[in-house]
C-alpha positions in Angstrom: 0.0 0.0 0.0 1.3 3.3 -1.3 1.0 6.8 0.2 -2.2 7.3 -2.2 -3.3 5.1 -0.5 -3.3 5.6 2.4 -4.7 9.1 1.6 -7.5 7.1 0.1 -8.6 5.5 2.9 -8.2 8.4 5.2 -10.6 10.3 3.2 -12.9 7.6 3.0 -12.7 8.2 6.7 -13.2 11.9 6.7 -15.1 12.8 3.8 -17.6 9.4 3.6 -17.4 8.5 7.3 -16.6 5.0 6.6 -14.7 3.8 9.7 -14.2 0.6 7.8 -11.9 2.4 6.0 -9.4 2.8 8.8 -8.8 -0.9 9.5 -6.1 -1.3 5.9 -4.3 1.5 7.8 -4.0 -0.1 11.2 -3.0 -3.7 9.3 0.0 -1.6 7.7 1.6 0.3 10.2 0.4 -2.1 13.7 3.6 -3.9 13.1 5.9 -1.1 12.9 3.9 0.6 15.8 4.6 -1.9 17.8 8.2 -2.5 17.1 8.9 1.3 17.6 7.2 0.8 21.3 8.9 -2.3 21.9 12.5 -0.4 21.3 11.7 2.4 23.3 9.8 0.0 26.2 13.1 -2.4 26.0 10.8 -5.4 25.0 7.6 -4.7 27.2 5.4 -6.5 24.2 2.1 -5.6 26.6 3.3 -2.2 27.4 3.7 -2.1 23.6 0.5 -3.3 23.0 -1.4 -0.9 25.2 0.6 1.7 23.7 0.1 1.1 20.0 -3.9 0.5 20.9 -3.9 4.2 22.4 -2.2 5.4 19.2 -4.3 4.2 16.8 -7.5 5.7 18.9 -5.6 9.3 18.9 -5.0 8.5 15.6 -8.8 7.9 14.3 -9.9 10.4 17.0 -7.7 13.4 15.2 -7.7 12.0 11.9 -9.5 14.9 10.5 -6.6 16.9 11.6 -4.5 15.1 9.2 -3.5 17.4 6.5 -1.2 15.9 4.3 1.8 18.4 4.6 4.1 14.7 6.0 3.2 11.3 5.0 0.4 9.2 6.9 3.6 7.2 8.8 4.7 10.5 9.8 2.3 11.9 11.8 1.3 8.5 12.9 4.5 7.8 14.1 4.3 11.1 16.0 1.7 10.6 17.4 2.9 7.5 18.7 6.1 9.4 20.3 3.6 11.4 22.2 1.7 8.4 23.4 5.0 7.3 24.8 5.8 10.4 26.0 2.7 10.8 28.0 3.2 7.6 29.5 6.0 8.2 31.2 5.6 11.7 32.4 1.9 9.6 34.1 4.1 6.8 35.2 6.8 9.6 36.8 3.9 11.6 38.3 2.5 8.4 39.7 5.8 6.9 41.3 6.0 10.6 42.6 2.2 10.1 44.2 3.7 7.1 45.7 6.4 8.2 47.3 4.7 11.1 48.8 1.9 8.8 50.2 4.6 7.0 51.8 6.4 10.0 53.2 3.0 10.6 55.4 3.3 7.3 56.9 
């Protein structure tokens, strides 16, 4: 699958609300997805998991905010960075909870 199409099934997405239409996309790039998350996760294959599920969501969720300027892979794969990204700035905040829970003990 090409970049046209890709761009053809995210505007049968957008334009024809055909959420059908996402699933070729998340076949293509779910294995890449994942192999990015399990290099920056050091082989956590369910942390990947979780991870690559919440991109694709973000990714159908802002899909109309897609606008072509990078490739699909591109801004998926960005988007995937900031999942990760997220995750660990809740993960830090929540050790942080944990250690001052345990401070008022």
């Amino acid at each position: 699958m090409s970049n046209a199409d890709d761009l053809k099934w995210i505007m049968q997405v957008t334009l024809l609300g055909n959420k059908d239409a996402f699933d070729p996309l998340v076949r293509k790039y779910q294995s890449p997805i994942r192999r990015f998350f399990l290099n920056l996760t050091m082989g956590d294959s369910s942390l990947s998991d979780d991870l690559a599920q919440e991109t694709f969501i973000k990714a159908y969720l802002q899909l109309k905010s897609f606008q072509g300027l990078s490739g699909f892979s591109t801004w998926l794969f960005r988007i995937a960075y900031n999942v990760f990204y997220d995750s660990i700035r809740a993960q830090k905040h929540q050790n942080e909870t944990s250690l001052d829970e345990v401070d008022r003990w």
